[in-house]
ZAZADREN-518039 format. One record per residue (C-alpha): x, y, z; residue number from 1. Coordinates in Angstrom, 3 decimals. Each point is the difference from the previous one (the first is absolute). Layout:
BEGIN
<east = X | north = Y | up = Z | n = NUM>;
...
//
This chain:
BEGIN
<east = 38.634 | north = 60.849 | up = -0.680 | n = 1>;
<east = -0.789 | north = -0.574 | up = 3.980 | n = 2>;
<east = 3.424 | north = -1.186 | up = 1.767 | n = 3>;
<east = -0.795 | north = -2.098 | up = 2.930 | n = 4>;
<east = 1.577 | north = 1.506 | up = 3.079 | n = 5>;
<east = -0.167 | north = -3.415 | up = 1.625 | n = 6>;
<east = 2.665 | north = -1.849 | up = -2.529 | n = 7>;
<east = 0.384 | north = 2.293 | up = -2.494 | n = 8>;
<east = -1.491 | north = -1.351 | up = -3.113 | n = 9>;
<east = -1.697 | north = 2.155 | up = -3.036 | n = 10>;
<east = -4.056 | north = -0.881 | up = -0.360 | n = 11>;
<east = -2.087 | north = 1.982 | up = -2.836 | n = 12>;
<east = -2.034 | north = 2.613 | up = 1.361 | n = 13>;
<east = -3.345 | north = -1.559 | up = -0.564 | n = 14>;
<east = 1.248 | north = -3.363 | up = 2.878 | n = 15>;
<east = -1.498 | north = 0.160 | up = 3.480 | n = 16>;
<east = 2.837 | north = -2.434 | up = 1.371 | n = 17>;
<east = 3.523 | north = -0.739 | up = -0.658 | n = 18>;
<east = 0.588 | north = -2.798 | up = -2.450 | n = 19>;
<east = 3.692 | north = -0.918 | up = 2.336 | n = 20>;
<east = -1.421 | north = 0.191 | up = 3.537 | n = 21>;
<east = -3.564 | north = 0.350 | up = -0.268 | n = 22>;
<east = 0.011 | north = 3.055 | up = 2.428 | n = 23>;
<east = -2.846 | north = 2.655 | up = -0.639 | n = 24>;
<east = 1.457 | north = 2.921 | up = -2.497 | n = 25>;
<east = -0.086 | north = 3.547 | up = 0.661 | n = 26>;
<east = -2.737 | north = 1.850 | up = -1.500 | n = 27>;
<east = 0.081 | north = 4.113 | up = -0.881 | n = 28>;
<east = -2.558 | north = 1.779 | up = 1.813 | n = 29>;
<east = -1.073 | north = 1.321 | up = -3.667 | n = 30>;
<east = -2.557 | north = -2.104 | up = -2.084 | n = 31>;
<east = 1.919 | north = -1.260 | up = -3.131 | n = 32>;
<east = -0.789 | north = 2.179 | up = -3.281 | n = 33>;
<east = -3.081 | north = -1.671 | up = -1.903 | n = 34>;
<east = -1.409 | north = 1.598 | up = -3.529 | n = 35>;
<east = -3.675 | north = -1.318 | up = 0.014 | n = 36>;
<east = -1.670 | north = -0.197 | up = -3.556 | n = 37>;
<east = -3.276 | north = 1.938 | up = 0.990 | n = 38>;
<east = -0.292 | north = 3.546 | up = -0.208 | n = 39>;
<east = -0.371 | north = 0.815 | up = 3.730 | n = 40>;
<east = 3.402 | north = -0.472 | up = 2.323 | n = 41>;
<east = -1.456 | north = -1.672 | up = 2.865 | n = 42>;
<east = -3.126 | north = 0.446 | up = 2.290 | n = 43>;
<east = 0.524 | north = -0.458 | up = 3.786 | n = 44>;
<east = -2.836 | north = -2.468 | up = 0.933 | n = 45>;
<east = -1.927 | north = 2.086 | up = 3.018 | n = 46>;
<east = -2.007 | north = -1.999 | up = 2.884 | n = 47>;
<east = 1.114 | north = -3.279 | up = -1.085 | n = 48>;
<east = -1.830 | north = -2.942 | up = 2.145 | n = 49>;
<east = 1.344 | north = -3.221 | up = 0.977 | n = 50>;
<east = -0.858 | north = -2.801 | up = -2.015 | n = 51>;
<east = -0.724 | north = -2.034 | up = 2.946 | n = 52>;
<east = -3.461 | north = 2.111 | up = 0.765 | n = 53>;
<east = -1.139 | north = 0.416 | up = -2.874 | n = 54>;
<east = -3.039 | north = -1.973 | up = -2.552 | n = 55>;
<east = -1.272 | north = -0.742 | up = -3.292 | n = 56>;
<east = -3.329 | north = 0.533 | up = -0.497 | n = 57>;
<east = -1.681 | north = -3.089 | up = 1.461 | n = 58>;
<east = -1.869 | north = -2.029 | up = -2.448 | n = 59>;
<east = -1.913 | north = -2.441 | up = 2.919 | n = 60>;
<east = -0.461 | north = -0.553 | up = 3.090 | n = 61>;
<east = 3.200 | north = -1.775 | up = 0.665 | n = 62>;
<east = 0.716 | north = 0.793 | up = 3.445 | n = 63>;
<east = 2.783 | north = 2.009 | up = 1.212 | n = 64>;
<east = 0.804 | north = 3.543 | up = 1.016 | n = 65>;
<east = 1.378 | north = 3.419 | up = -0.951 | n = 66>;
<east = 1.738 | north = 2.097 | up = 2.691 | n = 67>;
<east = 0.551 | north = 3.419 | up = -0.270 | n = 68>;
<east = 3.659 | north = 1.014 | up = -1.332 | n = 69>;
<east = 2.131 | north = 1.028 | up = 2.735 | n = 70>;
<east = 2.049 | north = 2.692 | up = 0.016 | n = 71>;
<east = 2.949 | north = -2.007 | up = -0.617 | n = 72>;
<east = 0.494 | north = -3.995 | up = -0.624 | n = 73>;
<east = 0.552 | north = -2.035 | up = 3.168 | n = 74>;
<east = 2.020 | north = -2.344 | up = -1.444 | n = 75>;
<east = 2.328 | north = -0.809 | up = -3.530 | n = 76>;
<east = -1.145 | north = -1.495 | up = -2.649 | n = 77>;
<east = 0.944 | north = -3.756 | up = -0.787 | n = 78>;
<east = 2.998 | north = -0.952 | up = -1.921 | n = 79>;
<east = 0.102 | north = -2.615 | up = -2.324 | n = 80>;
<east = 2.421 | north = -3.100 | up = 1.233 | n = 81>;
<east = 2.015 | north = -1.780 | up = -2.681 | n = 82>;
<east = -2.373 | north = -1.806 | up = -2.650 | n = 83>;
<east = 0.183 | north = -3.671 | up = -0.159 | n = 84>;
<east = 2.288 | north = -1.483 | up = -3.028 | n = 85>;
<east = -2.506 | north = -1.151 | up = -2.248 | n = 86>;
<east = -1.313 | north = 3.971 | up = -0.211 | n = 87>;
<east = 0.163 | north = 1.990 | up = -3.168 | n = 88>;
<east = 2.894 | north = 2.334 | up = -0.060 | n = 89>;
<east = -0.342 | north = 3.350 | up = -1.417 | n = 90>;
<east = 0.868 | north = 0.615 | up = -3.615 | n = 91>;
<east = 3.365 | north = 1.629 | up = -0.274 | n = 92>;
<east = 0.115 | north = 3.301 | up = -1.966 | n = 93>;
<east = 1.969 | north = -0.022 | up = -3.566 | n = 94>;
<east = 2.879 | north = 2.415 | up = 2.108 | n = 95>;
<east = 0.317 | north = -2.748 | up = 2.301 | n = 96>;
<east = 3.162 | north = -2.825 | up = -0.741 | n = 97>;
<east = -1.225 | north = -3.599 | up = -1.296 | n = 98>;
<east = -1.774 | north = -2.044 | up = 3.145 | n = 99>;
<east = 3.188 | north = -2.493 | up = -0.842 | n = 100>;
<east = 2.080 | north = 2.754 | up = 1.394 | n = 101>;
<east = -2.287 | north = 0.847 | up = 2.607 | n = 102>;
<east = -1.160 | north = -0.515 | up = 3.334 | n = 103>;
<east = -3.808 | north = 0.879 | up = 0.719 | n = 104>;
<east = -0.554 | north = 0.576 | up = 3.588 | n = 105>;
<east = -2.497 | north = -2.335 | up = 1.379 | n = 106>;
<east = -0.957 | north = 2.774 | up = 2.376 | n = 107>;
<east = -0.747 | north = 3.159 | up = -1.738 | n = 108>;
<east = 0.514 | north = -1.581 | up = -3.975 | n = 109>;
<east = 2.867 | north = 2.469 | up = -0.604 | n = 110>;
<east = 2.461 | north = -1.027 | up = -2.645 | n = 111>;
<east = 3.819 | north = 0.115 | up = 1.913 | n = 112>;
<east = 3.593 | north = -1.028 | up = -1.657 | n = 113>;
<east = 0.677 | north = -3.573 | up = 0.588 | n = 114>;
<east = 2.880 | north = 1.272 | up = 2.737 | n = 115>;
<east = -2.474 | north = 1.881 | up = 2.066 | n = 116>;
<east = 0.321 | north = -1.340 | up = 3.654 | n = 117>;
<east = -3.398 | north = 2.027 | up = 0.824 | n = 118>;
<east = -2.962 | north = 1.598 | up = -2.220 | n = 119>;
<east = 0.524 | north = 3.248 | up = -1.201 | n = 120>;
<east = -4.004 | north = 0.932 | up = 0.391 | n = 121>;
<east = -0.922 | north = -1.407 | up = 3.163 | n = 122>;
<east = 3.680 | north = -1.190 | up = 2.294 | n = 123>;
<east = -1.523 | north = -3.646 | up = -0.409 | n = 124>;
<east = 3.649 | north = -2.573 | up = 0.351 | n = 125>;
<east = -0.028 | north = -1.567 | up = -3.042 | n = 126>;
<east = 3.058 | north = -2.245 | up = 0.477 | n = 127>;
<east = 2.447 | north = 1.302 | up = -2.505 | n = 128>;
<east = -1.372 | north = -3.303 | up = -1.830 | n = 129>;
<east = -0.055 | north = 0.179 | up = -4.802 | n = 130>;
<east = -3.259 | north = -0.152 | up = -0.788 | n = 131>;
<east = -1.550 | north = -3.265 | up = -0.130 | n = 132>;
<east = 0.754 | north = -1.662 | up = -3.498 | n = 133>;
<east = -3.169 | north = -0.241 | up = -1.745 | n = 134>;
<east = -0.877 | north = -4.130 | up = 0.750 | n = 135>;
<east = -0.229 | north = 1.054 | up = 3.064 | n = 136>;
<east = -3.155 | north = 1.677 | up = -0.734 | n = 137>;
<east = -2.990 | north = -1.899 | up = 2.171 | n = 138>;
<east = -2.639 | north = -1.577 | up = -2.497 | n = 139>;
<east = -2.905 | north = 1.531 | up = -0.229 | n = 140>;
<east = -2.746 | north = -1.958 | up = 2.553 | n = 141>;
<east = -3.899 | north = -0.242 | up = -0.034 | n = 142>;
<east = -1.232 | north = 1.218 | up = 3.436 | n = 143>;
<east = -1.315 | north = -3.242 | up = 2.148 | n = 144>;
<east = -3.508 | north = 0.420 | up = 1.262 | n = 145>;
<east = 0.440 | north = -0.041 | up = 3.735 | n = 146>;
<east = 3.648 | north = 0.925 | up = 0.037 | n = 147>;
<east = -0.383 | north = 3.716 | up = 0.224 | n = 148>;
<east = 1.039 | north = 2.339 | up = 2.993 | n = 149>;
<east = -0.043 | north = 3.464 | up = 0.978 | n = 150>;
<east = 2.248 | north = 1.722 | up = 1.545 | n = 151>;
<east = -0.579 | north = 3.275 | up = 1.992 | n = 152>;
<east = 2.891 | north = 2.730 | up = -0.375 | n = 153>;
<east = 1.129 | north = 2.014 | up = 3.300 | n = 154>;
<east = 0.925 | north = 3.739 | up = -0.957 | n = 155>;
<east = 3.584 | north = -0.786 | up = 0.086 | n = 156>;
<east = -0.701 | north = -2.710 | up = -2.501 | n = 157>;
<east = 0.571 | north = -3.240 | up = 2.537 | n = 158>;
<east = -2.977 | north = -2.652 | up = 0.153 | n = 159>;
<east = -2.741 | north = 0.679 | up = 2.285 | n = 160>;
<east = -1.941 | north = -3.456 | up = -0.427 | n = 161>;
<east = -1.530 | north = -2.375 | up = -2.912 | n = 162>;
<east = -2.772 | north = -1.480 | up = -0.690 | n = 163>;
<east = 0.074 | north = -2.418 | up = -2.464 | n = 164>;
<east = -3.497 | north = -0.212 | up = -2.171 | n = 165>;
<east = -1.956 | north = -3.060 | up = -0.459 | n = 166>;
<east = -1.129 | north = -1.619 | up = -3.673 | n = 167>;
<east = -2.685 | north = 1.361 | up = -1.737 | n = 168>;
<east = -1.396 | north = 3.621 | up = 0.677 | n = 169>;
<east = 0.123 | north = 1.778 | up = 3.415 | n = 170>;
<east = -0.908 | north = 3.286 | up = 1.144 | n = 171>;
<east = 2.769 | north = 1.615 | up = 2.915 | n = 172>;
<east = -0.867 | north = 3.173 | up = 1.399 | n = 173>;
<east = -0.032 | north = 1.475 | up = 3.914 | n = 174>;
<east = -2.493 | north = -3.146 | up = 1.221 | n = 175>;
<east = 2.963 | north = -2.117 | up = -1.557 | n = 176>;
<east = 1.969 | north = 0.573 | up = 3.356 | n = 177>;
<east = 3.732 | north = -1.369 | up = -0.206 | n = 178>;
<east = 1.815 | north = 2.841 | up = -1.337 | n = 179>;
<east = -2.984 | north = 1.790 | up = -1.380 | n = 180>;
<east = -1.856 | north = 0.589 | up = 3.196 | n = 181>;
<east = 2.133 | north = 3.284 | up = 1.174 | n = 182>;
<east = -0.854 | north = 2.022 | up = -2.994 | n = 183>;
<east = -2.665 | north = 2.286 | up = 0.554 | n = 184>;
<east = 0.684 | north = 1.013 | up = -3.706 | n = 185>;
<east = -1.124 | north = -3.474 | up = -1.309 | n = 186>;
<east = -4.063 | north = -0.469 | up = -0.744 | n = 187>;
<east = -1.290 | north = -3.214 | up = 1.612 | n = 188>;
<east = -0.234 | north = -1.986 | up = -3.146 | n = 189>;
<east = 2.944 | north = 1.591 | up = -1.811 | n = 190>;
<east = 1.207 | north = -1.289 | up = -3.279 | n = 191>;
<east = -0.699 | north = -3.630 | up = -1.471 | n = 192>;
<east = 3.073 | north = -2.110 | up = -1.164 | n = 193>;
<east = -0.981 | north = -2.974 | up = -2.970 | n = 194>;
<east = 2.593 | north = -2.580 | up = -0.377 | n = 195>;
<east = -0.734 | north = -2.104 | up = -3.469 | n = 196>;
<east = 2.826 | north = -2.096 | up = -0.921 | n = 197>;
<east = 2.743 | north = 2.223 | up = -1.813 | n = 198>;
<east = -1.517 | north = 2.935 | up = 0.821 | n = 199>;
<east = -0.614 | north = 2.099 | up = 3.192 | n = 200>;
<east = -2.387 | north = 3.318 | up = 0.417 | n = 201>;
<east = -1.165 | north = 2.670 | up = 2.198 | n = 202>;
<east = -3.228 | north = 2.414 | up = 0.179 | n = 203>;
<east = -0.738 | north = 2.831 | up = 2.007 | n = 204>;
<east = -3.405 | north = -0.870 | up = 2.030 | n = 205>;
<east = -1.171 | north = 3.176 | up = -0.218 | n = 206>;
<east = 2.356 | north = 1.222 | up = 2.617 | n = 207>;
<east = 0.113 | north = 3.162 | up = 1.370 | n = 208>;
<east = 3.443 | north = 0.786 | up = -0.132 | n = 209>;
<east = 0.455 | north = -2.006 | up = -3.129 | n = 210>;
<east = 2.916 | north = -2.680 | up = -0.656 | n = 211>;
<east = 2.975 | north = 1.305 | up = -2.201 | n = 212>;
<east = 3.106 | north = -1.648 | up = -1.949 | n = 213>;
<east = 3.369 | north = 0.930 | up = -0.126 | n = 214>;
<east = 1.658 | north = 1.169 | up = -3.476 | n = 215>;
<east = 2.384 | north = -1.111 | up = -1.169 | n = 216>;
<east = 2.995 | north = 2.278 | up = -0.380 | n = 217>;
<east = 0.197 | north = 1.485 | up = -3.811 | n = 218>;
<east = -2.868 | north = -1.842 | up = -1.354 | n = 219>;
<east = -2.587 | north = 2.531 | up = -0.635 | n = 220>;
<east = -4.224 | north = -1.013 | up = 1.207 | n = 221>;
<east = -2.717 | north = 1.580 | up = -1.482 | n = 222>;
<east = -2.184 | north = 2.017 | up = 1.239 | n = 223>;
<east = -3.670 | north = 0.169 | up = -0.222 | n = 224>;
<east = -2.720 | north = 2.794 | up = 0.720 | n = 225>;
<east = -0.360 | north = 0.464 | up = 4.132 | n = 226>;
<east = 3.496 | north = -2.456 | up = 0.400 | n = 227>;
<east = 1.717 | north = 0.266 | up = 3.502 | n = 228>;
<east = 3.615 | north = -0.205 | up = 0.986 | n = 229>;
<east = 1.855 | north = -0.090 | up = 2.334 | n = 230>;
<east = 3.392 | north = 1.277 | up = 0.846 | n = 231>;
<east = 1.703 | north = 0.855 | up = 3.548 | n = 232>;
<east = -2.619 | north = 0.883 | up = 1.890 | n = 233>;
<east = -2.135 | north = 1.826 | up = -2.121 | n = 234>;
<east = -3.373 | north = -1.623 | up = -2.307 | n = 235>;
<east = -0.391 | north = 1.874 | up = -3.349 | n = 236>;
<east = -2.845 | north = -0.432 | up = -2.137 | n = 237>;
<east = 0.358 | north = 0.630 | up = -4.020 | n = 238>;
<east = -2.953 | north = 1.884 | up = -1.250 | n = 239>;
<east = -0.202 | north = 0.494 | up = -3.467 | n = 240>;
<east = -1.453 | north = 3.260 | up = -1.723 | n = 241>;
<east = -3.649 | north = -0.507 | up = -1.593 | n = 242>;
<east = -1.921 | north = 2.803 | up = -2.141 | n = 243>;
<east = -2.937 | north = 1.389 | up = 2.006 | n = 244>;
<east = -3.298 | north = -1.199 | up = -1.425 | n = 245>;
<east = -2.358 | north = 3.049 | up = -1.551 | n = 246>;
<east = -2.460 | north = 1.531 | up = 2.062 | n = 247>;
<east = -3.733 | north = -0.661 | up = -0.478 | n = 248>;
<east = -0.491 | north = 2.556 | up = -1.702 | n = 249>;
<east = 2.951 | north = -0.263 | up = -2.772 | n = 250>;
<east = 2.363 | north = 2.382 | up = 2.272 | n = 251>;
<east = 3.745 | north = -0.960 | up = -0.285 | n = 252>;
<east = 1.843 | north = 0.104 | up = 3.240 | n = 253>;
<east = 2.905 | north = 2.395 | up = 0.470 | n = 254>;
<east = 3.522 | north = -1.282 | up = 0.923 | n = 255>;
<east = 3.601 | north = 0.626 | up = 0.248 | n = 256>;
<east = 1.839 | north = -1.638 | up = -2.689 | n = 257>;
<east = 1.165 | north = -3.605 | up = -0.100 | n = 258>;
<east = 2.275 | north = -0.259 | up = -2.578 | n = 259>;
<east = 2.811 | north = -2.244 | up = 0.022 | n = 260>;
<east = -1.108 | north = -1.087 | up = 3.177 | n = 261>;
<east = -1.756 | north = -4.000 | up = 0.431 | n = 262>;
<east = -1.262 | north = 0.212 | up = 3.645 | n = 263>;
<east = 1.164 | north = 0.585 | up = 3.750 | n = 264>;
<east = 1.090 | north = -1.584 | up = 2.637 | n = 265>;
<east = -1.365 | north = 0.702 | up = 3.630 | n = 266>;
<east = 1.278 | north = -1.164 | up = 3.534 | n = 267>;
<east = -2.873 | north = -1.831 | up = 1.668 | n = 268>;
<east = -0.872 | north = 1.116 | up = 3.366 | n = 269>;
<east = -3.008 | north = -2.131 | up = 1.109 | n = 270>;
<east = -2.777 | north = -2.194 | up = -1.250 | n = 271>;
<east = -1.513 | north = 1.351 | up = -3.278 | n = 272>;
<east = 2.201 | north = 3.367 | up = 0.975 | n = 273>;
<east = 2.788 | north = 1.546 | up = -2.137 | n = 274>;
<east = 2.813 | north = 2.512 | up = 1.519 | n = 275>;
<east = 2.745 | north = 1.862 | up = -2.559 | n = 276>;
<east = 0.172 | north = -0.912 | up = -3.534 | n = 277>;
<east = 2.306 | north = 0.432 | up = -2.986 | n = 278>;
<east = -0.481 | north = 0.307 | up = -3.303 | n = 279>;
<east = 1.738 | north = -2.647 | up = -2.387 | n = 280>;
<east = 1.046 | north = 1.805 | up = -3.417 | n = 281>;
<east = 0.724 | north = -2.607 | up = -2.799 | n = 282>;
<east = 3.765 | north = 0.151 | up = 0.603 | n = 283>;
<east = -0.730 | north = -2.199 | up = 3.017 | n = 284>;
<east = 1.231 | north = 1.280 | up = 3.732 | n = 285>;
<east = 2.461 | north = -1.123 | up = 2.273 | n = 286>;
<east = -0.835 | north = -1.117 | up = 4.066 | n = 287>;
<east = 2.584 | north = 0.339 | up = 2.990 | n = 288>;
<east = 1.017 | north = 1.621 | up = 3.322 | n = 289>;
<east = 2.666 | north = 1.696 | up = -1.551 | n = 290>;
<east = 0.280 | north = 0.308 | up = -4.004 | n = 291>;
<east = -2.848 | north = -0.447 | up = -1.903 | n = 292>;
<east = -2.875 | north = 2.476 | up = -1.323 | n = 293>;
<east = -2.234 | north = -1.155 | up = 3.142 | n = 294>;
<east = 1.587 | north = -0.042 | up = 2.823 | n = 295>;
<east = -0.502 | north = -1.517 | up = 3.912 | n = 296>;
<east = 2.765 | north = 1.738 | up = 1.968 | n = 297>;
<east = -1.832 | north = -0.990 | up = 2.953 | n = 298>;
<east = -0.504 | north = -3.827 | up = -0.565 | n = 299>;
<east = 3.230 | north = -1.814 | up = 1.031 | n = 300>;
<east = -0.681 | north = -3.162 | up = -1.738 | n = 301>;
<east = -0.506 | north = 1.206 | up = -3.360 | n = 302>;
<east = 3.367 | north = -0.367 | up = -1.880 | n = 303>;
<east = 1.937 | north = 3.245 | up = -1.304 | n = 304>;
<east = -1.586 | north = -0.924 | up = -3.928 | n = 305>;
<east = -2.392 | north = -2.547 | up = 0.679 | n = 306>;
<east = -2.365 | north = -0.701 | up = -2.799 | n = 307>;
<east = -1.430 | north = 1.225 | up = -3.258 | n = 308>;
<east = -3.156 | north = 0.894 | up = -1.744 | n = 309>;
<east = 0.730 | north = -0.531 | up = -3.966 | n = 310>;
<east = -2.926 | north = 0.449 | up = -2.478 | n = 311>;
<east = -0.269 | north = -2.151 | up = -3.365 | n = 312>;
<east = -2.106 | north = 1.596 | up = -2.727 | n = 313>;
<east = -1.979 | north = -2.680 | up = -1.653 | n = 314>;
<east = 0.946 | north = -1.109 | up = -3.534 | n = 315>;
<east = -2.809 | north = 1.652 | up = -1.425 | n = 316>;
<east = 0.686 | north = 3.462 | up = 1.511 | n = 317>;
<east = -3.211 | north = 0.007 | up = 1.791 | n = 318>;
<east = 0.602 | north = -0.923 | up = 3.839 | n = 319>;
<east = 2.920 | north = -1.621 | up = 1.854 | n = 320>;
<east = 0.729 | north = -2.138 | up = 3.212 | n = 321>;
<east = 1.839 | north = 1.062 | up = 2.927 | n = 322>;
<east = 3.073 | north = -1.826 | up = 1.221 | n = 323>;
<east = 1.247 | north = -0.228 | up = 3.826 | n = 324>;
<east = 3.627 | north = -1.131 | up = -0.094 | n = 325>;
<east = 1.870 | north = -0.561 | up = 3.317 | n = 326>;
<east = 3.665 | north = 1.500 | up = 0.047 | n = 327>;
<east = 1.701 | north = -2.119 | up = 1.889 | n = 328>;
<east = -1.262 | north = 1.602 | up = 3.487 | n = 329>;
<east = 0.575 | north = -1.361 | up = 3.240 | n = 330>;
<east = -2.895 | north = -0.327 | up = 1.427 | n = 331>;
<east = -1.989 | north = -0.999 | up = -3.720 | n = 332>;
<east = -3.043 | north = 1.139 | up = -1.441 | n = 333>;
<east = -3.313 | north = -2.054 | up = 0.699 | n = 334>;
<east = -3.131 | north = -0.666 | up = -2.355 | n = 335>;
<east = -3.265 | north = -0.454 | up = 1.536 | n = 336>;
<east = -1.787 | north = -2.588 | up = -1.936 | n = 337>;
<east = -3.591 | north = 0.461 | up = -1.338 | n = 338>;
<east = -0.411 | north = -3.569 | up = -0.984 | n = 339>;
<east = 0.842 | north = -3.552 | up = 0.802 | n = 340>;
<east = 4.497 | north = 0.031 | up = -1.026 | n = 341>;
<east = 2.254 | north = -2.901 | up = -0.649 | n = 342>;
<east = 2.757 | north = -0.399 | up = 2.809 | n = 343>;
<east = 2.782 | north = -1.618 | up = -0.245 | n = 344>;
<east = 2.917 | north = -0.970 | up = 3.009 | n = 345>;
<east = 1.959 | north = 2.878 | up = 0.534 | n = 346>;
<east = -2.665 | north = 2.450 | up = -0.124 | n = 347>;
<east = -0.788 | north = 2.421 | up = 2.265 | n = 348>;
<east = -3.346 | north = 1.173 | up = 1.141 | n = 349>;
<east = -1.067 | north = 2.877 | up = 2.276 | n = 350>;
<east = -2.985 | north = -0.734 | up = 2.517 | n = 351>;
<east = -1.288 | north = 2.523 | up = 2.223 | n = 352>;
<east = 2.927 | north = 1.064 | up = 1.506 | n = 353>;
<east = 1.953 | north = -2.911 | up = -0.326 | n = 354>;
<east = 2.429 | north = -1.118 | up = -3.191 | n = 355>;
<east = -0.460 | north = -3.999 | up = -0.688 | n = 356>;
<east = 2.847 | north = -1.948 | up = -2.201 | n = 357>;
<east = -1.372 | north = -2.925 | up = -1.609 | n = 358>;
<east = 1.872 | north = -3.305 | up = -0.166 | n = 359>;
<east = -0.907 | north = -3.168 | up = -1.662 | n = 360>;
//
């Protein structure tokens, strides 16, 4: 337990913030004990590069530019601000009390005691208040063509502008202007919104630095062959393990073994360019700053146990998928999508260098 030294009260040792007071809790200067899964006991991620410089491989011309990484990031990453009521809240885990007993904070989605004054995960006030009874649920409400508006995200997680999106389908992007035009990250002609009635979606215009979603906490995403994510401020790229075609003349190529092991994963450092990489054994790895099997000791924004790579053999025996699941980490985990997505209000996207909340 963590007693508060501003008014005393006992807090588990996982909470950020007293439940009484809400006051910040003090943290020991040692990483908290973690047993990973995977064989190896952590790898210190070496040369990491800021997210905010670095590319996908571009797939058109669509405009935009790729710096070179400095030697250390300018400025913080954006923080998500509080998700609109009608957004999904994350699934609570079977240790977790019945959601009747529960308050979810709107902030961060962590599930608190119904007497919590403030979140135990994030500080956010929550108002002491029972959890809502369940009539008070909002209905479920078809997006209105017209009626949809994004909001940019400041780093400290406060609203930086909107821009609300007209009917039909509508490319944004740098020429844009309003609260695009400052991002030197964005490509001209960006991404491409589609409002239909019930349904909103977005596609990546071939950007160069791509547009990504964010997770959502403890629901595991697949991933699929050259997949990128995103967490703090590093871009990681999941490259899985192929058998080396014979040589021309019938010669087999040498190797080190593979087995138990489904791919890597590889920090990217620059369009079409690759830094460090890790292997991923079958027993799935662990990501963070501070427990974890790969670790970012460097990257400030990447929680202490931020995410993790699980694989799922296939039925059959032959082959498997690969599952990103977001821990619960501060900062969240982000997607870039490969193909035109469903969004829904409440949803946040990440745009150059720029985090977007959708509202509708």
């Amino acid at each position: 337990m963590i007693t508060c030294p501003k008014c005393t009260k006992d807090n588990q040792d996982h909470y950020k913030f007293c439940l009484g007071c809400g006051a910040e809790l003090p943290r020991d200067a040692a990483p908290k004990p973690f047993t990973p899964q995977t064989p190896p006991q952590g790898v210190k991620a070496v040369g990491a590069t800021p997210a905010s410089v670095s590319a996908a491989p571009a797939q058109s011309s669509g405009g935009g530019q790729l710096l070179q990484p400095p030697p250390q990031p300018t400025a913080p990453p954006p923080q998500v601000a509080p998700a609109p009521a009608v957004a999904s809240q994350p699934q609570a885990t079977p240790s977790q009390a019945p959601a009747s007993a529960t308050v979810t904070c709107p902030q961060c989605g962590h599930i608190n005691a119904p007497s919590n004054l403030f979140c135990g995960s994030c500080g956010f006030r929550l108002g002491g208040a029972a959890a809502p009874p369940k009539a008070a649920a909002p209905p479920s409400v078809a997006p209105t063509p017209g009626n949809v508006i994004l909001t940019a995200l400041r780093a400290d997680g406060s609203e930086a502008g909107t821009y609300a999106l007209p009917g039909g389908t509508v490319t944004v992007g740098r020429e844009t202007g309003s609260i695009f035009a400052g991002d030197s990250y964005l490509s001209p002609r960006h991404a491409t919104f589609k409002q239909t009635p019930g349904r909103i979606t977005v596609k990546d215009e071939a950007s160069l630095n791509g547009v990504y979603k964010k997770l959502v906490r403890d629901v595991p995403v697949e991933l699929h062959p050259n997949d990128m994510f995103r967490i703090g401020q590093e871009i990681i790229k999941f490259e899985p393990l192929a058998s080396q075609p014979v040589g021309a003349d019938g010669v087999e190529r040498l190797g080190s073994p593979a087995k138990g092991y489904v791919g890597r994963i590889a920090l990217v450092i620059g369009r079409d360019v690759t830094g460090n990489a890790f292997p991923i054994p079958e027993t799935g790895v662990h990501l963070g700053r501070e427990r974890g099997d790969v670790l970012f000791p460097e990257d400030g924004y990447v929680s202490g146990l931020h995410c993790r790579l699980s694989w799922e053999p296939a039925a059959t025996g032959q082959g498997g998928r690969l599952m990103l699941t977001d821990l619960g980490s501060s900062n969240g985990s982000f997607l870039r999508l490969r193909e035109e997505t469903d969004i829904k209000g409440g949803d946040v996207l990440l745009m150059g260098q720029q985090l977007f909340r959708v509202a509708v």
